[in-house]
C-alpha positions in Angstrom: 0.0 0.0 0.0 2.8 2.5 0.9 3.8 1.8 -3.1 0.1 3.1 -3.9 0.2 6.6 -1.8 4.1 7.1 -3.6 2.2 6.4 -6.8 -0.5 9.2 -6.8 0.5 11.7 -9.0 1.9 14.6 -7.5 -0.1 17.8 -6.4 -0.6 20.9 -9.7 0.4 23.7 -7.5 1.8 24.3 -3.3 1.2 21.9 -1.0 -2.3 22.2 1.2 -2.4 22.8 5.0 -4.5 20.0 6.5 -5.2 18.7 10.5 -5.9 15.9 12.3 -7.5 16.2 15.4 -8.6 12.9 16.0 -8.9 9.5 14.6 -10.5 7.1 17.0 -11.7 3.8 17.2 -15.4 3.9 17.2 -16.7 0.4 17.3 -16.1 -0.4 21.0 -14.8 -3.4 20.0 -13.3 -5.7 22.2 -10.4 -8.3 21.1 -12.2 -11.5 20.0 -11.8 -14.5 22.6 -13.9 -17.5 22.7 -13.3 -18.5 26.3 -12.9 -15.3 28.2 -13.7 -11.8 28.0 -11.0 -9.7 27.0 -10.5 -6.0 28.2 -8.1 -5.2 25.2 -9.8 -3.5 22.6 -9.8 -4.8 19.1 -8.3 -2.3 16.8 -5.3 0.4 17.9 -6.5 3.6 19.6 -3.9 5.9 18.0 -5.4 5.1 14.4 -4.7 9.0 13.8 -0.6 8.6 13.5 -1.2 6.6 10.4 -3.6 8.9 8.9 -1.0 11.4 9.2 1.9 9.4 8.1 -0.3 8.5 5.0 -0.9 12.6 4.4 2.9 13.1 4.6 3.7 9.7 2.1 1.1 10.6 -0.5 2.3 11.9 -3.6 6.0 11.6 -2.8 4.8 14.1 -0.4 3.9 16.5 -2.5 0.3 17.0 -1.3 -0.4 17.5 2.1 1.6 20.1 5.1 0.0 18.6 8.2 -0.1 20.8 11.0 0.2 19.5 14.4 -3.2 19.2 16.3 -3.6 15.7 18.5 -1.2 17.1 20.8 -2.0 20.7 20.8 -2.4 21.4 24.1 1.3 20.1 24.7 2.7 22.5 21.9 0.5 25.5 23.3 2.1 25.0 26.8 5.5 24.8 25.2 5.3 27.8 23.4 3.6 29.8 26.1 6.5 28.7 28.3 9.1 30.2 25.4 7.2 33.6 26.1 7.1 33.2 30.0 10.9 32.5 30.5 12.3 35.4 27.2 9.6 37.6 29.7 10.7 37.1 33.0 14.4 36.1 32.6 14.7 38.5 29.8 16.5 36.3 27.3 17.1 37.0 24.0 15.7 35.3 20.7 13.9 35.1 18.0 10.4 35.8 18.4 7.9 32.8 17.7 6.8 33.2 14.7 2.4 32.5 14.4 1.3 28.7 14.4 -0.3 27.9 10.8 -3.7 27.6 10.0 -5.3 24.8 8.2 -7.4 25.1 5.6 -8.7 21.5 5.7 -10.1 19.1 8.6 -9.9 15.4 8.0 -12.4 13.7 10.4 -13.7 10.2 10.8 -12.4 7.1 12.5 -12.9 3.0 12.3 -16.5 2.7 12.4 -16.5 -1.3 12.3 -14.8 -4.5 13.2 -17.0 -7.6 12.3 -15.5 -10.7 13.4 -15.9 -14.5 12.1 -17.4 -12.8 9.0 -16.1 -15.9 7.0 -15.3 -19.4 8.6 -14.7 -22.6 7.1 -12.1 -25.4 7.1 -11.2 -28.9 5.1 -9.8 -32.3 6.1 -9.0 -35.2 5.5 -7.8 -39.0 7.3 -6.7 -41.9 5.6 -5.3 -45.0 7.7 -5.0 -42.8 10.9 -2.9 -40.2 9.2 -4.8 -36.7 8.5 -4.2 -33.3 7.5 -6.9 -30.2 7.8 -7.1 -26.4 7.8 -9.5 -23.9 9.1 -9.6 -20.2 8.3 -11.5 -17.3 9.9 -12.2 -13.5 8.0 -12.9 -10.5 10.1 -13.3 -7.1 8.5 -12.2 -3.5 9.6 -13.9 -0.6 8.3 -12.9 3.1 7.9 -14.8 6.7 6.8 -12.9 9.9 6.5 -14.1 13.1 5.5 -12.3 16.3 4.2 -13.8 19.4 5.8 -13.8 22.9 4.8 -12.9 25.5 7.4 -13.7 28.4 5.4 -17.3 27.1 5.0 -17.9 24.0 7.2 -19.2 21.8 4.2 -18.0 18.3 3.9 -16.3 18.5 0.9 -15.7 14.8 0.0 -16.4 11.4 2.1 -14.8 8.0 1.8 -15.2 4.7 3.3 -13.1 1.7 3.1 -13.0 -2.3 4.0 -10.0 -4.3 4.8 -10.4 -8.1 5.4 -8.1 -9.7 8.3 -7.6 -13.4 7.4 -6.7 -16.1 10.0 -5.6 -19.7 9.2 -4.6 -22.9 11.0 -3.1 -26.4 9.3 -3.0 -29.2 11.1 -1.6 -32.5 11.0 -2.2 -35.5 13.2 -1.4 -39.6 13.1 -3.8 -42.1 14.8 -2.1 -45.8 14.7 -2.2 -49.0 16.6 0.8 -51.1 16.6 2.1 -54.5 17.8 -1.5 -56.5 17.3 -3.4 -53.8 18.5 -2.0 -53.2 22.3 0.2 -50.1 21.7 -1.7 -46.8 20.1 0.3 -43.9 18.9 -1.1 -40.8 18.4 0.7 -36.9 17.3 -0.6 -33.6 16.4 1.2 -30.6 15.1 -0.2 -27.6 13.8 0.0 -23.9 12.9 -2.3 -21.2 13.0 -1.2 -17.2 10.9 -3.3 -14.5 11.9 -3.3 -11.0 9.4 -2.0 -8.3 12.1 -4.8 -6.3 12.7 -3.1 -2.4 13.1 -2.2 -3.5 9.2 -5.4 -4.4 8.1 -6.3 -0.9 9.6 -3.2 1.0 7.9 -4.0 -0.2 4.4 -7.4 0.8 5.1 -6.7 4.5 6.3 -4.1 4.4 3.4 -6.8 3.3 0.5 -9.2 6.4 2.1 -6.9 8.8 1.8 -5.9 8.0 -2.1 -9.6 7.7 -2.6 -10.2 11.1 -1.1 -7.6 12.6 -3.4 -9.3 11.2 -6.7 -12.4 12.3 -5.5 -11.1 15.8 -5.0 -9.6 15.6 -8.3 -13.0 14.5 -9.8 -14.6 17.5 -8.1 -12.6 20.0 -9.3 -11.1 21.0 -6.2 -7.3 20.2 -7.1 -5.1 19.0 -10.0 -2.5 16.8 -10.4 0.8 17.8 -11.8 1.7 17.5 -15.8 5.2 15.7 -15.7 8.0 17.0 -17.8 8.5 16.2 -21.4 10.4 12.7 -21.4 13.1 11.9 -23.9 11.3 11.3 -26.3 9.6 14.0 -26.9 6.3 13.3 -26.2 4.1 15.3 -23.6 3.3 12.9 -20.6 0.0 13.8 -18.4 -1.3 12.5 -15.2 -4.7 14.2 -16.0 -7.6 13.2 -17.1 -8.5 14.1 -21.1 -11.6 15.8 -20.9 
């Protein structure tokens, strides 16, 4: 996926100011168990570091200047304790210069975590000696949505679906030996489970290039002509119309 965002075409003009307040998990959903009740949630509570990562990756970086908002109390404090100390103490420096404005929001959050949405297995025994595999599909889900600040209208909307896949392969042996009154019998096995925090990073990844064609679509950016190649030739990222 991080090849995807690095293969956007790159921004027709500077780069747009954009926040992040917050992008949190929204399904209450706890860590599947079927024997005990588990207090850990199911999908990361930070979600919002990735959207931001995939803001900065996008493009080559080209698109996006994201200014620093899920810790804004922490940067306020900091820089009102610059102004305190130069007041008090005197010190010299340069003056802080104003913190940028974004002209963009991006809101949403996982909205869904369905487990068990698939299940299903095969096997197989043949003179005490069998093989089988089960596999399990959950599915996150994830809706962003670019805001104006200048007008409060919700300029585009996205949501996206990433599947989690789970498998287990077993093998066992089941024999009787020495007329019947010595019985051997081995299992092995091996179960893969699909990290979830990357079934929710391809997801936020996928919203965020969708939100960019869609803003191209609606005419409210561009993407960049490339230069003439060697050839000759005029090469285009845009849409012909």
């Amino acid at each position: 996926m991080q090849e995807a965002l690095k293969g956007v075409p790159e921004l027709d003009g500077e780069k747009i100011t954009i926040a992040v307040y917050n992008f949190s998990d929204k399904t209450g959903q706890r860590q599947p168990s079927q024997r005990v009740a588990s207090l850990s949630t199911a999908v990361t509570q930070g979600a919002e570091v990735w959207v931001i990562k995939s803001l900065q990756d996008i493009g080559k970086g080209s698109w996006f200047d994201v200014v620093e908002r899920v810790g804004l109390d922490n940067l306020v404090k900091e820089r009102q304790l610059i102004r305190n100390t130069r007041e008090n103490y005197g010190e010299d420096g340069n003056q802080l210069q104003p913190m940028r404005f974004a002209g963009l929001i991006l809101e949403g959050g996982i909205v869904g975590y369905d487990a068990n949405v698939v299940t299903g297995g095969i096997g197989a025994r043949y003179l005490g000696i069998g093989l089988d595999t089960e596999y399990r599909v959950d599915t996150v889900t994830v809706v962003m949505r670019l805001v104006s600040v200048n007008t409060g209208r919700v300029l585009t909307s996205v949501a996206t679906e990433k599947t989690i896949l789970s498998t287990k392969t077993g093998a066992n042996l089941f024999r009787f030996f020495d007329m019947g009154t010595e019985l051997v019998e081995t299992e092995m096995g091996m179960t893969a489970n699909e990290p979830v925090n990357y079934a929710v990073r391809a997801a936020i990844d996928a919203g965020v290039i969708e939100l960019v064609y869609q803003g191209k679509d609606k005419g409210l950016w561009d993407f960049k002509r490339s230069n003439i190649n060697e050839s000759g030739n005029n090469i285009s990222t845009n849409n012909d119309s």
